[in-house]
mmCIF file of the C-alpha atoms, coordinates in Angstrom:
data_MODEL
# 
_entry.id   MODEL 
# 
loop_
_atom_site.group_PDB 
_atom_site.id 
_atom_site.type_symbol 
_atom_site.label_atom_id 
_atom_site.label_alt_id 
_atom_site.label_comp_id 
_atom_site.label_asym_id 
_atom_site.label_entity_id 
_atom_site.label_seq_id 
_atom_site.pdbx_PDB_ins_code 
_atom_site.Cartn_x 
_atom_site.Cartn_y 
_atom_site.Cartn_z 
_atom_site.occupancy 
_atom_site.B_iso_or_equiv 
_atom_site.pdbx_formal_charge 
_atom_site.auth_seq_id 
_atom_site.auth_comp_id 
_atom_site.auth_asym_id 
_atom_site.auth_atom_id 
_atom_site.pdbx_PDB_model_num 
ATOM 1   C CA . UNK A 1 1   ? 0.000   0.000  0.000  1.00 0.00 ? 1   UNK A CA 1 
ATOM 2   C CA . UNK A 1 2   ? 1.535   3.424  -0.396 1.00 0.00 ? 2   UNK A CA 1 
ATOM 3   C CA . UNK A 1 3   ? 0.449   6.155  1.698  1.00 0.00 ? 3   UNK A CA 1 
ATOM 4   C CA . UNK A 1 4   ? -0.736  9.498  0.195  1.00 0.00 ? 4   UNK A CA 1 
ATOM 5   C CA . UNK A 1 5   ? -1.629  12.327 1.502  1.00 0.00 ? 5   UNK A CA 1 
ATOM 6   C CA . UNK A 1 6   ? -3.110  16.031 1.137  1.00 0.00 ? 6   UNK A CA 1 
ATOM 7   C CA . UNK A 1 7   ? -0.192  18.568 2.650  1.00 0.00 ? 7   UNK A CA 1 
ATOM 8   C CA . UNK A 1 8   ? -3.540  20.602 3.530  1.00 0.00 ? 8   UNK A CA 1 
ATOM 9   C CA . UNK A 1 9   ? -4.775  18.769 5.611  1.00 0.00 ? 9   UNK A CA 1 
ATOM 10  C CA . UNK A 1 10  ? -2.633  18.583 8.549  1.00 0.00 ? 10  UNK A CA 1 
ATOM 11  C CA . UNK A 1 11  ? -5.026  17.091 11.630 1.00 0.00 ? 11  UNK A CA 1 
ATOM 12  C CA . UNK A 1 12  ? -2.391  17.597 14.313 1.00 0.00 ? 12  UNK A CA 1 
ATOM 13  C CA . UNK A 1 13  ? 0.720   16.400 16.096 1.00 0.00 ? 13  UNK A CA 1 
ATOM 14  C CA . UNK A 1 14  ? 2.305   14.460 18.813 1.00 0.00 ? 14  UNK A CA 1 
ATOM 15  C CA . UNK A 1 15  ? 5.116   14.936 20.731 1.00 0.00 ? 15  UNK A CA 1 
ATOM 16  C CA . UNK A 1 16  ? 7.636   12.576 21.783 1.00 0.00 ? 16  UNK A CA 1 
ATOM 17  C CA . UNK A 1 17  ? 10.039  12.625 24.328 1.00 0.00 ? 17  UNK A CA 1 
ATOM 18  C CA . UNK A 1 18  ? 13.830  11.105 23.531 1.00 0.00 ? 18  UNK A CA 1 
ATOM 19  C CA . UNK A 1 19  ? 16.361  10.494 26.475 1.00 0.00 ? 19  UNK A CA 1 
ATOM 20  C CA . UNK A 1 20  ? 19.901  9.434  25.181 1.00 0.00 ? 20  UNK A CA 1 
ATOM 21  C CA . UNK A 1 21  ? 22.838  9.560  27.075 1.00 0.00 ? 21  UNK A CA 1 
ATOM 22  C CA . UNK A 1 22  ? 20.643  11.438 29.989 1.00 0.00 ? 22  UNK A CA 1 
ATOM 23  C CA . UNK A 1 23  ? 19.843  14.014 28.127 1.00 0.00 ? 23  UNK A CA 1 
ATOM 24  C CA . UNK A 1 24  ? 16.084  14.277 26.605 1.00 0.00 ? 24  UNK A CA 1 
ATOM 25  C CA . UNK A 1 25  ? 14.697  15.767 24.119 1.00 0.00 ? 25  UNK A CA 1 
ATOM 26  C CA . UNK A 1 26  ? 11.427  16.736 22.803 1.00 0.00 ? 26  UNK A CA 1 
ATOM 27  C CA . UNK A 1 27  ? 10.093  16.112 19.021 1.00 0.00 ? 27  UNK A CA 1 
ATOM 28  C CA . UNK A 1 28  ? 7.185   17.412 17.530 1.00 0.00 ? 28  UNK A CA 1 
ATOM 29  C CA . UNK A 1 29  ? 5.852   14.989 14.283 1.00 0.00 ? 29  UNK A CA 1 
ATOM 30  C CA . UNK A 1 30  ? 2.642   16.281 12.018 1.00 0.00 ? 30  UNK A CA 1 
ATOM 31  C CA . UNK A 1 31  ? 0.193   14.129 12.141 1.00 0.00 ? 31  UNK A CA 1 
ATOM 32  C CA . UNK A 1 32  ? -2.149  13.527 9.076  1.00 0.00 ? 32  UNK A CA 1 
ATOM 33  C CA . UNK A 1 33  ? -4.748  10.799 7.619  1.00 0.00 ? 33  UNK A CA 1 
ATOM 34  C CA . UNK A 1 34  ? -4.567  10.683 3.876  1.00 0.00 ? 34  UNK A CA 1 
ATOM 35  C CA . UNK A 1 35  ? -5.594  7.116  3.245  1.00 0.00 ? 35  UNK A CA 1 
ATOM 36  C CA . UNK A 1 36  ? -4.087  5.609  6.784  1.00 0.00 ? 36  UNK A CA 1 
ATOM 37  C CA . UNK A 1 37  ? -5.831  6.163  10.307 1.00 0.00 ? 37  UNK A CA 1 
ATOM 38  C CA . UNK A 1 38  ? -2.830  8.168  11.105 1.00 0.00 ? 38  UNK A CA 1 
ATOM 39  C CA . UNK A 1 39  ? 0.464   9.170  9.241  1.00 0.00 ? 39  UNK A CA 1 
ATOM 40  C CA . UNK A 1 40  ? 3.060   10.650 12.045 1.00 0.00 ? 40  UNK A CA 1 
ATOM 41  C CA . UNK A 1 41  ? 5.783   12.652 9.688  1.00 0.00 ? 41  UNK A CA 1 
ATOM 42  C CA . UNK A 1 42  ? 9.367   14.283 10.668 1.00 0.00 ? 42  UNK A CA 1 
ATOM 43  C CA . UNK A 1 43  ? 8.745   18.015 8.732  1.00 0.00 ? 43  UNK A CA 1 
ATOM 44  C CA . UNK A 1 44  ? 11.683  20.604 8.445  1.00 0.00 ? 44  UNK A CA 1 
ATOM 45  C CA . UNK A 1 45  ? 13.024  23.325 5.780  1.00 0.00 ? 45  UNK A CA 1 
ATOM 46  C CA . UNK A 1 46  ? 16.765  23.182 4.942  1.00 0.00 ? 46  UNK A CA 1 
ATOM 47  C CA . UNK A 1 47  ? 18.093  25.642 2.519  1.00 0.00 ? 47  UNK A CA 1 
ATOM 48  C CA . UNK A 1 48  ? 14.826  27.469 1.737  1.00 0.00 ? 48  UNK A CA 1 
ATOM 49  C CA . UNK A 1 49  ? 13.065  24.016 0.628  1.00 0.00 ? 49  UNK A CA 1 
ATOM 50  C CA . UNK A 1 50  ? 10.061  22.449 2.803  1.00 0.00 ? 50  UNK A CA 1 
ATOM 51  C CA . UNK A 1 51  ? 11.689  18.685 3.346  1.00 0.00 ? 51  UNK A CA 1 
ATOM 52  C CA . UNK A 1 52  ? 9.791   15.389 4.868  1.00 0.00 ? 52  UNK A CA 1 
ATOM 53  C CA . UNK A 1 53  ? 10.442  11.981 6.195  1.00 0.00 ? 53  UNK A CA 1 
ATOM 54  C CA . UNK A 1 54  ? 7.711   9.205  7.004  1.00 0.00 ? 54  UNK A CA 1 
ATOM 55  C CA . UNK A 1 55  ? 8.339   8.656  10.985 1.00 0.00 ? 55  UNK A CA 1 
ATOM 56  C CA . UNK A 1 56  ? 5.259   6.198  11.387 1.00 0.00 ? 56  UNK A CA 1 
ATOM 57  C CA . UNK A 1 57  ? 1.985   5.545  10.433 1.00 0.00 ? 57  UNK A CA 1 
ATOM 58  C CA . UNK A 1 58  ? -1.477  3.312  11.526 1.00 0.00 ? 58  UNK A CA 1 
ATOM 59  C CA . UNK A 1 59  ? -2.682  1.581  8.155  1.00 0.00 ? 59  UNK A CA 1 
ATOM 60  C CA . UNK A 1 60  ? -5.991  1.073  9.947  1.00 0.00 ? 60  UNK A CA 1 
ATOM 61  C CA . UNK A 1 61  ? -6.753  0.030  13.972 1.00 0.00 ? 61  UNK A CA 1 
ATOM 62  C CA . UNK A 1 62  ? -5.696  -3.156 13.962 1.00 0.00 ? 62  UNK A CA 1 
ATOM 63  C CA . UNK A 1 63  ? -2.342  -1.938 13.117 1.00 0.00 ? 63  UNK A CA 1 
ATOM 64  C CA . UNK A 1 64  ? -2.463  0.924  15.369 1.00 0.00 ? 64  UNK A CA 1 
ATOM 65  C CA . UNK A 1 65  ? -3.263  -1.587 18.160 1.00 0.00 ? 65  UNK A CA 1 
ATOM 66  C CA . UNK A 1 66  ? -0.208  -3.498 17.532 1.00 0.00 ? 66  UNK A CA 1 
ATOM 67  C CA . UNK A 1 67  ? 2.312   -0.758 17.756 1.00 0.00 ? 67  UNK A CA 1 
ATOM 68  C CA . UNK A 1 68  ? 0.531   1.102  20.454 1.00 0.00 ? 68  UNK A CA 1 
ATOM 69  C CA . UNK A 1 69  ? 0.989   -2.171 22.582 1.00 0.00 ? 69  UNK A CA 1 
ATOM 70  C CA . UNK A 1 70  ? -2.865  -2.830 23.251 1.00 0.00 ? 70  UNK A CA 1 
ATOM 71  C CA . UNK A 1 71  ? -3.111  -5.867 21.667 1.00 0.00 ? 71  UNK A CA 1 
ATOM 72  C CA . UNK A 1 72  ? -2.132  -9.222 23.506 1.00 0.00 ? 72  UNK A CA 1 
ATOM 73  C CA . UNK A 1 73  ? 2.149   -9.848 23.585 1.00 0.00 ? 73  UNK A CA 1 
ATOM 74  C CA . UNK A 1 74  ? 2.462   -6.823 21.908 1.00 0.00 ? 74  UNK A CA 1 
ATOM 75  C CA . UNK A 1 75  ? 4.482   -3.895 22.903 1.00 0.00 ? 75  UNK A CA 1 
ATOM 76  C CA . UNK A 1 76  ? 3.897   -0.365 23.251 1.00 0.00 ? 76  UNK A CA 1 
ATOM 77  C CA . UNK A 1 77  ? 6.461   0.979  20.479 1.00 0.00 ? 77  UNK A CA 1 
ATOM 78  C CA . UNK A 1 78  ? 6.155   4.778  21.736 1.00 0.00 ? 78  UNK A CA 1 
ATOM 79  C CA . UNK A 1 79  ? 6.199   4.134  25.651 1.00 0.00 ? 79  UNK A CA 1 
ATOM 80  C CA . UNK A 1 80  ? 9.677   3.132  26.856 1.00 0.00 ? 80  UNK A CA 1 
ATOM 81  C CA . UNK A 1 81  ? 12.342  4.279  29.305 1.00 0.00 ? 81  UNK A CA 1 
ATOM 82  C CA . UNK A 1 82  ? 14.528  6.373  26.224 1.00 0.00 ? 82  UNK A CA 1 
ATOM 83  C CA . UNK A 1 83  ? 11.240  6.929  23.665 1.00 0.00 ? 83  UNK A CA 1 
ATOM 84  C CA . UNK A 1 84  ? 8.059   8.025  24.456 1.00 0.00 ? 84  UNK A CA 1 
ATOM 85  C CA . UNK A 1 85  ? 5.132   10.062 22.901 1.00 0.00 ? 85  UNK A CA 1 
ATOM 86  C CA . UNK A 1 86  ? 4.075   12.608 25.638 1.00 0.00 ? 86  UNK A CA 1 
ATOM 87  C CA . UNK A 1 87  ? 1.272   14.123 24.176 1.00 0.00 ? 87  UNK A CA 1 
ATOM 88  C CA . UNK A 1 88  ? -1.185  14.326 20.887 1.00 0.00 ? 88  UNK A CA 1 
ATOM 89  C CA . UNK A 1 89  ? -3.262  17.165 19.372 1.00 0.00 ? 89  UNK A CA 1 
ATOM 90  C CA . UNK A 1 90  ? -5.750  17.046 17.170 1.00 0.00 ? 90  UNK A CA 1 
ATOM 91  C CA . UNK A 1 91  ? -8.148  19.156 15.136 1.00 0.00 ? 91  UNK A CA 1 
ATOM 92  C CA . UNK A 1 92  ? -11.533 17.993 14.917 1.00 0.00 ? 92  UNK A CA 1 
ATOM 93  C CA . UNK A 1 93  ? -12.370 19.924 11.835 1.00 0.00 ? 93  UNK A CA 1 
ATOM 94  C CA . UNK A 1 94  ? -9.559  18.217 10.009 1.00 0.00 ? 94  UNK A CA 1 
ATOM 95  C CA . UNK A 1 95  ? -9.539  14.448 11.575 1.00 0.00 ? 95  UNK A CA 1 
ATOM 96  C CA . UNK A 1 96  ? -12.251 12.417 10.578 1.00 0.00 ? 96  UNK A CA 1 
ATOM 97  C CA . UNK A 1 97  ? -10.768 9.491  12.895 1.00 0.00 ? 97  UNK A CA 1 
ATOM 98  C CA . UNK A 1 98  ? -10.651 11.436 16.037 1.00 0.00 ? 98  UNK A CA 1 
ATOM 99  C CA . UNK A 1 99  ? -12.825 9.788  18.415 1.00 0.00 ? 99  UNK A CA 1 
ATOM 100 C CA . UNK A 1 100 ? -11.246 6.343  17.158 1.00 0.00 ? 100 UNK A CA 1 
ATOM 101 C CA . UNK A 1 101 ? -7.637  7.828  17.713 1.00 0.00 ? 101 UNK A CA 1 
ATOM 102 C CA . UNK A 1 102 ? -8.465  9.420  21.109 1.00 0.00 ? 102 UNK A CA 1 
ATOM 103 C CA . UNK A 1 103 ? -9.317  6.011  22.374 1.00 0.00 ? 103 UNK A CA 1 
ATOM 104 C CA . UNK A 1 104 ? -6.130  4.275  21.243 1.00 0.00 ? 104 UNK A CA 1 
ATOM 105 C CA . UNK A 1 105 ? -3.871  6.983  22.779 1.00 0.00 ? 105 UNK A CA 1 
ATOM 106 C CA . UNK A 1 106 ? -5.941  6.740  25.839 1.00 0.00 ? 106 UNK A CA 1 
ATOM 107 C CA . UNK A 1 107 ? -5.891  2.789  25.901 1.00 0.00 ? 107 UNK A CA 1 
ATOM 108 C CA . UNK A 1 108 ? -2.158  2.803  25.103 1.00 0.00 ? 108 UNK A CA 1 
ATOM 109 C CA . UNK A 1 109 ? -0.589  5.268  27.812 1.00 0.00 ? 109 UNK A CA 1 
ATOM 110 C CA . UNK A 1 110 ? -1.405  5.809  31.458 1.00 0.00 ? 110 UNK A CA 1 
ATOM 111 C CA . UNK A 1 111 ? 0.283   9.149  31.295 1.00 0.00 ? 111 UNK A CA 1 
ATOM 112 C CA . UNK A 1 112 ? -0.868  11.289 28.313 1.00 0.00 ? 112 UNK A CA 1 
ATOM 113 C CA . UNK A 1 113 ? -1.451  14.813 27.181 1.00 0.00 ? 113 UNK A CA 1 
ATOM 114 C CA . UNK A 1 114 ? -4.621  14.596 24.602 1.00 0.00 ? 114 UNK A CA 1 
ATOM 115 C CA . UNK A 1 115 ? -5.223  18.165 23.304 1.00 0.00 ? 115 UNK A CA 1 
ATOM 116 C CA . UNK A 1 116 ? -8.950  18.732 20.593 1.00 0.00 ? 116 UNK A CA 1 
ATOM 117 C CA . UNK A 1 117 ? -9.209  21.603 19.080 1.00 0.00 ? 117 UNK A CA 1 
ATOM 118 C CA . UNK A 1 118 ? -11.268 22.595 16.266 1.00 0.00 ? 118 UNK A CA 1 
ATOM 119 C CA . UNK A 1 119 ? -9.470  24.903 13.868 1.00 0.00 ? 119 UNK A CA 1 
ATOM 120 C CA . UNK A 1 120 ? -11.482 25.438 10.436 1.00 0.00 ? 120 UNK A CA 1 
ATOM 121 C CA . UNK A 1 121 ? -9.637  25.287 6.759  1.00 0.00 ? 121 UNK A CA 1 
ATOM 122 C CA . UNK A 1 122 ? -9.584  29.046 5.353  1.00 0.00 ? 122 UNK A CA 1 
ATOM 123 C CA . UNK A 1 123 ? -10.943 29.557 2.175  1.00 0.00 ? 123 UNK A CA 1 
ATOM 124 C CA . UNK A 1 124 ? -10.397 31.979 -0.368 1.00 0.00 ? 124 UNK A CA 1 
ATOM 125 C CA . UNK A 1 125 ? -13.281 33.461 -2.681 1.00 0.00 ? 125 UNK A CA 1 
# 
């Protein structure tokens, strides 16, 4: 399957929390749905050009159950002593999966930020 995309519509973002060497850091990854439940992506802009890298993504629950660590044997890919996702925002306007996403990052960590918002697309006339 390959995962696509609108750049426009952007639904929100996690942020996860790295600790190497004692020292931790904090990332922020977009979060979008395209044609997954959720596509986390890595965005930046080196020498004047937007850039991108695929950091994760939920093809559909099941999936998202598995690396989330909900299902049975399965381990929580995001909630570790070095790696862990801290918090989530999304924008109920723009994420048509919210409710289903909500209760998969609620399921999956006992210690969670989980931000809604509703932020309407502008549009021009």
């Amino acid at each position: 399957m390959a995962i696509q995309w609108n750049w426009n519509e952007k639904c929100g973002e996690v942020i996860i929390e790295q600790t190497i060497n004692g020292e931790t850091k904090q990332f922020t990854k977009t979060l979008y749905e395209g044609n997954c439940l959720l596509i986390m992506l890595s965005e930046w802009s080196e020498d004047g050009k937007n850039k991108y890298s695929l950091y994760s993504f939920f093809a559909d629950e099941r999936h998202a159950k598995t690396l989330l660590g909900i299902t049975k044997d399965d381990p929580n890919v995001w909630a570790d002593d070095w790696n862990r996702i801290t918090k989530i925002r999304l924008n109920k306007a723009k994420s048509r999966n919210w409710k289903k996403i909500v209760n998969l990052f609620a399921q999956a960590f006992d210690n969670i930020k989980i931000e809604l918002y509703t932020e309407k697309m502008l549009t021009t006339d």
